[in-house]
N, C-alpha and C positions, 0 to 999 in steps of 0.2 A: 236565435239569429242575432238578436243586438249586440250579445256578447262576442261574435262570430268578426260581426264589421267593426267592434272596438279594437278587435286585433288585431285587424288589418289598417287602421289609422295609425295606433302604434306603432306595428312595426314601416309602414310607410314616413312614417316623421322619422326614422333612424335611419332608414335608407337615403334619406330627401338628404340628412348630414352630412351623411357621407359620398354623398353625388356634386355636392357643391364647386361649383367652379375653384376655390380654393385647397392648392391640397397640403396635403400635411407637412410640416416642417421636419426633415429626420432630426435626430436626437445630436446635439453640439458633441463635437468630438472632445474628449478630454486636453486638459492643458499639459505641454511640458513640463511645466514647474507650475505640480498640483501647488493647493493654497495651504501653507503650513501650516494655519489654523486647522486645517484639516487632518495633512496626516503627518502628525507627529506621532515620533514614537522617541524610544530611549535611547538613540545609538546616541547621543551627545551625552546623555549624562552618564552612559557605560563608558564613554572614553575619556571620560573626565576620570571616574574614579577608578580606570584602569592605569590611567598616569599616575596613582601614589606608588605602585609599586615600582614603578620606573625611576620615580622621586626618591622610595627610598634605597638604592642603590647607594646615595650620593649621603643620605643618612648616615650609612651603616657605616663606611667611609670614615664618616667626623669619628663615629663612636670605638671607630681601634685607632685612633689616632695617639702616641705618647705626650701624656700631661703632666707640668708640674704646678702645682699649685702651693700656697699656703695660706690657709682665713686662718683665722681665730674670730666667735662670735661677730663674722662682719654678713649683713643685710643678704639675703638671697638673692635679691634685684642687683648686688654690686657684682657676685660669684656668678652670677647668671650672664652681665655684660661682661664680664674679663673673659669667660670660658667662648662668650661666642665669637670675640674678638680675636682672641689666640689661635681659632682655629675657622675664623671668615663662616661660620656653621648658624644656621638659624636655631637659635636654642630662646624660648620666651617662657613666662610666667602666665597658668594657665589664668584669663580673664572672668569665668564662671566660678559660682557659688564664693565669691570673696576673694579674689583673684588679689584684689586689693593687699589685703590681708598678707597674704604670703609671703609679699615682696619685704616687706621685714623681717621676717624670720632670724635670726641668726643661726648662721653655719660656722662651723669647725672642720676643717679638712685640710688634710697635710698628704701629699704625694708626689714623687719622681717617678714621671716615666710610666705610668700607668697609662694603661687605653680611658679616654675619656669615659666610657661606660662603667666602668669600676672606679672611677673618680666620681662619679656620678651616684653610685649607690652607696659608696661611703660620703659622700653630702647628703643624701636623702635621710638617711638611718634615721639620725639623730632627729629631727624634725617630727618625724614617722610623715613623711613628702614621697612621695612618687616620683616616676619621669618614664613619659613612654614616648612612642611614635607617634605621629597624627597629621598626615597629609602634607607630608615633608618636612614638618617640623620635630624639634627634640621640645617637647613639654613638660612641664613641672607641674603636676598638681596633687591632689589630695587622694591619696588609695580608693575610695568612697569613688572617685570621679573617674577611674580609668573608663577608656573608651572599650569596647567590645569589638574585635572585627572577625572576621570569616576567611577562613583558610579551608582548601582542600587539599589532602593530603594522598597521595598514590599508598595502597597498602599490600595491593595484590599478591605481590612477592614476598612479602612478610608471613601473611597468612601463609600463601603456601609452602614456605619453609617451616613454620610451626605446625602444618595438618600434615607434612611428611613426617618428619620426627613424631606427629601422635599415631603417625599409620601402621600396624602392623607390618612385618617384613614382609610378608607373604602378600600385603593386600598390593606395595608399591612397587612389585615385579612386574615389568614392561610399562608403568608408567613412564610420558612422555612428559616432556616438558609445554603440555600446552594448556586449558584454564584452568584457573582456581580447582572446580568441578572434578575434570578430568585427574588430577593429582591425588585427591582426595581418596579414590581410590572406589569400585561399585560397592556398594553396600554402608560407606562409612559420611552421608551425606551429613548426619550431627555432629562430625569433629568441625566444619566451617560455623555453626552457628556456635559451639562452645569455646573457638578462635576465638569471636569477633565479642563473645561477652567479656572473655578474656582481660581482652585488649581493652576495651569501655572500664574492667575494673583497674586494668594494670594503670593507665593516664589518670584515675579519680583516684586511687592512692598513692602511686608514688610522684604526681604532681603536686607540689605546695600550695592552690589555689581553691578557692571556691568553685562547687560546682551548685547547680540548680538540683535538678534531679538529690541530689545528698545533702545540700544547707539549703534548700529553699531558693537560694541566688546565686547568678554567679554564672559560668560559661556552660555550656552545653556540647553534647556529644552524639555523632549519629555517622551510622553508614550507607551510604547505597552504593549497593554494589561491594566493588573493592577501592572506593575511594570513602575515607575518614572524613568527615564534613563538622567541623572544631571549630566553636565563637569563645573566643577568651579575649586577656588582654595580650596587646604587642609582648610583651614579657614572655609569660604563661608560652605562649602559641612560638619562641625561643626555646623554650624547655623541652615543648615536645617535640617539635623538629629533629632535638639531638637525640631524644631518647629514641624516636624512631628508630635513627639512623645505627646506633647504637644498638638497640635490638635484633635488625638486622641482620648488622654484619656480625654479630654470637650466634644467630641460628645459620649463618652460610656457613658456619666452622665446625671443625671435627668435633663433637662431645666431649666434653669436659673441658675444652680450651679455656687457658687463664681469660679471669674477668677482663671487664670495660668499663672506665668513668664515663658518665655521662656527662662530657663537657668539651668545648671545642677544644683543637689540637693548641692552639698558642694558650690556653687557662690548665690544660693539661699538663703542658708541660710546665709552668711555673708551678701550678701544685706539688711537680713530683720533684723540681727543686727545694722549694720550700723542705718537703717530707725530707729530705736526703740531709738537708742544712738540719734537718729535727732533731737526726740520726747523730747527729757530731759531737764525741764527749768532751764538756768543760769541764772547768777548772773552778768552784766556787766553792764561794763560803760566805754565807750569811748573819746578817747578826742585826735584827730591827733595822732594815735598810732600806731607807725610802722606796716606794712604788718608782718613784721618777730617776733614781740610781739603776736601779735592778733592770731599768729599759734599756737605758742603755748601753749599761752591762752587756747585755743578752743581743742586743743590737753588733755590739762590736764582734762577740765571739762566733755568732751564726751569720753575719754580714746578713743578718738581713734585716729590712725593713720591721720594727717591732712597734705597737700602739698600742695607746692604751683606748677604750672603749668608753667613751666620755659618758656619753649620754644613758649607756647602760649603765653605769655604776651612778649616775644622780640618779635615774628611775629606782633601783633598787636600795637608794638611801646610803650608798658608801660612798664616805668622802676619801677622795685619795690623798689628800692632804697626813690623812692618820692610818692609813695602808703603810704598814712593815714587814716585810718579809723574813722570815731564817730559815736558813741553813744551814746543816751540818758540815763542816770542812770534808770536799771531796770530788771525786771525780763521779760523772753524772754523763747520763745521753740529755741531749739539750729539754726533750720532751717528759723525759722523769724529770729533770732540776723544775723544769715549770711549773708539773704536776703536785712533786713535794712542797714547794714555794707558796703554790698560790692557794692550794684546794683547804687550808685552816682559815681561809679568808672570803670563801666562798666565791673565788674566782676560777676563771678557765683560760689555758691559752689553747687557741685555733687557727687552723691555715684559713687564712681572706684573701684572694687574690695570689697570691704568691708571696704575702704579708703575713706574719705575725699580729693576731687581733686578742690580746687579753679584755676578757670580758664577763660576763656573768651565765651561769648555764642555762638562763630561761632565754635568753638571748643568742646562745651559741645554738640552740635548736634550726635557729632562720639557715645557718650557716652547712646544715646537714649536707656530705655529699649524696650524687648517686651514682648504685654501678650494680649491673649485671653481671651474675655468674651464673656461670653452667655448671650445673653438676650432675647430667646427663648419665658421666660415669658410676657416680655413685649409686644415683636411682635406678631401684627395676622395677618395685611396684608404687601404688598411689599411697601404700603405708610409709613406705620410707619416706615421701615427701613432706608429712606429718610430724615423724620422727626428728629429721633431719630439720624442719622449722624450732621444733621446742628445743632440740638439742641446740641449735644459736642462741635461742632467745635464754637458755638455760648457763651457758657456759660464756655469753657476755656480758661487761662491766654496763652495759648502756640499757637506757628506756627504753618500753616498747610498747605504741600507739593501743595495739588492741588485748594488751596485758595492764599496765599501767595508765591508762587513760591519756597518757600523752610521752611523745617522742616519737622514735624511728619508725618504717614500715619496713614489712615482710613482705610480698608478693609473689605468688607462684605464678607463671606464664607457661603455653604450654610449647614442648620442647623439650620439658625439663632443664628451663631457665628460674631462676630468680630474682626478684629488684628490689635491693634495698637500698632505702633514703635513713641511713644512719651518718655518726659524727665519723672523722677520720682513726678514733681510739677504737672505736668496733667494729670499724672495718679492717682496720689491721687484725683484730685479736679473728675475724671471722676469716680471713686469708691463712689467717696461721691452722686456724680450726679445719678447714677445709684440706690441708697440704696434710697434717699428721690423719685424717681420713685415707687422704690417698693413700699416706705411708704405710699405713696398716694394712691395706687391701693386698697390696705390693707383697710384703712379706708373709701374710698369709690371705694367701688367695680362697677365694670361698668356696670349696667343696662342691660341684654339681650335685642337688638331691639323688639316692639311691632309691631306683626304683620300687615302689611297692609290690608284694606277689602278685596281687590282681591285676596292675598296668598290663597294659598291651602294649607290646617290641613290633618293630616290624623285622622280619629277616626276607634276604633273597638266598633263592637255590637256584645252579645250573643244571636241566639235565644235557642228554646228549641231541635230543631232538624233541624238534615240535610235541611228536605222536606221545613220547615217553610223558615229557610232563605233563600230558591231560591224562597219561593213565596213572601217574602219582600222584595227582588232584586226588582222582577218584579211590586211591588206596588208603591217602592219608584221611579223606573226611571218614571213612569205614572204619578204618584199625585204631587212629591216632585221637583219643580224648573225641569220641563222635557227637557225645551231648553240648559239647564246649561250641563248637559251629555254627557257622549264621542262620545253616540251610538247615537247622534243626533247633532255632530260637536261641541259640546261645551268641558271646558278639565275638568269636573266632573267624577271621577273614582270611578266604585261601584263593587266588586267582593267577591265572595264568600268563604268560606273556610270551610270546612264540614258544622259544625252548625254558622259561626261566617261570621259577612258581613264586608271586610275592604272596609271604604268610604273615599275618597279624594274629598274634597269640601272648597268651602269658608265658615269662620266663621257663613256667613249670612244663605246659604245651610245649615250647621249644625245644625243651633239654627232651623230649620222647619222641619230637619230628625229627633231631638228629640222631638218634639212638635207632629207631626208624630204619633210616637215611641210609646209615650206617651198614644196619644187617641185610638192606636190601642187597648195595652193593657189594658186598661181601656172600651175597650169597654163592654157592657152589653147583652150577650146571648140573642139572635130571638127569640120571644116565638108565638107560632101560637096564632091568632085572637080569641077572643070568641065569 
């Protein structure tokens, strides 16, 4: 009982509370303007770091702008204030790890007319200095310090132009132009994951950068979905933009279309001036003729821009001072006089920019182009892709990365594309290589295999009606090779189609189905006895 009237005290004291003349306050309605302290979130610092890409509109702007300059060994801090003055552009010296430091440097740079950004890499060279983007700014600092930033990249259409080209003929009849998925075709869902490996290997070797995953540091690589998600530097995350683009538009085109440089259209075309000015035969004749003669020699004859490569020729211990060239008296294309000229010297000349850059070959490596080719037509199986790699690597004058430990790359991509990052000399001699392939194909054309006696043909027959041809069904599996049949364990197929019989048989079967065929119809009408 005692414990009975404790509970009724209890609960009488909770009652008694809430019976109280006083009643309860409802709960404060919330404020208009909650307390920031409160809810904050990111939308200000997403639209802060949304505005550099808007910033660099105005960037990119300064950096095709035409420069002309001339240092000779004067202060990076002096070249740094004239370039941003000339062109009212924020260009500074990076202030981290010795920013100090920098601003002395001496630079050597000589240019007309050049887009600031290739005035800018031939200043950097020499130094081994950097210059990227960085929240509107054009920076100069040390390779070591590039900044890393993040791109997303649309791939979708890429992919599915390389999974159609790997899809059997048969598999892409009635496909529709709608996802990834859906193109690929049913049955063939591992052609998109052997895309997308592809693709991660095609950007880690024929990009010139560090990557994590392969040197321990360096940019990173990843897909969701069909969008490419890419941390590299401003530079780098340039390269690949084109080669995308590049890639592309080879797989939207017919098989075996002439290659693609990988390089914007105003760098492209000064290249394939340069290459044309390369083409041009002079007039020379050498005899121990200064380096600093022979420039501008070469300068006047190919009107073009011709330099010498300062800083690579101190790194490698050659003074030019004692650089003499000969030659034989004679007429030359500009690219063999250079080649004769300079290669007892252990020199090289190279297209830079649409420039003439004499320099040394460990150095003319940075300078490697790239380009896509299709050879689609050439290939039918995955041998020939093999083939056709060592036969380049066999029948060109140039290095190659995973034969010689260092130079050019090879890349297969699927499509039956390839990308390589070689000099301008091997890619010519691989252009030539590739045309006297075609030429050969051309005039003799490759034989269709002849069938084997075992294969199986298919043939149609017509009779005259439905009834006839299921009773020829049932004559030719009886009379005609009857163990060879499906319906008797052998793999002879014989079926029917309204009036028409399709047969699947060996040549040997065939040539006795119409032999057959033959004596049926030919036969001569019963006539009763007399």
């Amino acid at each position: 009982m005692s414990h009975f009237r404790l509970s009724i005290v209890v609960l009488g004291l909770s009652l008694g509370g809430v019976s109280s003349a006083q009643e309860p306050k409802a709960p404060p309605k919330p404020s208009a303007t909650p307390n920031p302290a409160v809810a904050i979130t990111l939308d200000s610092t997403l639209e802060a770091e949304l505005s550099d890409p808007r910033s660099r509109e105005e960037v990119e702007a300064w950096l095709r702008k035409p420069t002309d300059v001339e240092f000779s060994e004067s202060s990076l801090e002096d070249v740094v204030r004239f370039l941003a003055f000339q062109h009212n552009a924020r260009i500074r010296i990076d202030s981290a790890d010795g920013g100090a430091v920098y601003k002395g440097t001496p630079i050597t740079v000589s240019a007309v007319g050049l887009p600031l950004s290739k005035v800018l890499n031939r200043a950097m060279q020499g130094p081994e200095l950097a210059w990227t983007v960085h929240r509107g700014d054009i920076v100069i600092t040390s390779p070591k310090n590039l900044p890393l930033e993040t791109r997303v990249y649309r791939v979708g259409r890429l992919l599915e132009l390389a999974a159609r080209r790997g899809v059997p003929q048969r598999a892409a009849i009635g496909v529709g132009a709608g996802r990834l998925e859906a193109a690929i075709g049913a049955g063939q869902p591992e052609l998109l994951e052997n895309v997308s490996a592809q693709l991660r290997m095609l950007l880690e070797e024929a990009i010139d950068a560090p990557w994590a995953d392969r040197d321990g540091e360096g940019g990173t690589l990843s897909l969701f979905g069909e969008l490419l998600v890419v941390r590299q530097s401003y530079q780098v995350q340039q390269q690949i933009s084109r080669l995308l683009r590049v890639v592309e538009a080879a797989l939207a085109r017919g098989p075996g279309s002439p290659s693609l440089l990988v390089m914007s259209p105003e760098n492209a075309q000064r290249w394939l001036t340069a290459q044309a000015s390369m083409r041009r035969e002079l007039k020379l004749a050498l005899s121990e003729t200064p380096l600093e003669d022979v420039v501008k020699m070469l300068a006047e004859q190919t009107e073009l821009e011709v330099f010498v490569d300062h800083p690579a020729l101190m790194a490698a211990k050659i003074s030019e001072a004692v650089v003499a060239l000969t030659l034989p008296d004679g007429r030359y294309p500009a690219h063999k006089a250079m080649q004769f000229a300079l290669e007892p010297k252990e020199l090289i000349a190279i297209i830079d920019e649409g420039s003439i850059r004499i320099t040394t070959s460990t150095q003319a490596v940075k300078f490697f182009k790239t380009v896509v080719y299709d050879a689609a037509d050439l290939l039918t199986t995955e041998n020939d892709v093999q083939s056709l790699f060592s036969t380049i690597q066999d029948s060109t004058g140039g290095q190659w990365k995973d034969r010689d430990g260092e130079g050019g790359t090879l890349t297969e991509f699927p499509g039956k594309l390839f990308v390589t990052r070689q000099s301008d000399a091997v890619h010519t001699q691989i252009a030539m290589l590739l045309h006297e392939l075609r030429q050969a194909q051309k005039e003799h054309p490759k034989e269709p295999a002849k069938p084997l006696p075992n294969d199986l043909e298919t043939k149609f027959h017509k009779a005259k009606t439905k009834d006839e041809a299921e009773a020829l069904e049932r004559l030719i599996l009886t009379f005609v090779a009857p163990t060879t049949w499906d319906v008797s364990g052998g793999k002879g197929l014989l079926r029917t189609a309204e009036d028409r019989l399709i047969i699947q048989q060996t040549r040997a079967v065939h040539e006795q189905i119409d032999q057959f065929l033959r004596e049926y119809q030919q036969a001569k009408p019963i006539t009763a006895a007399k």
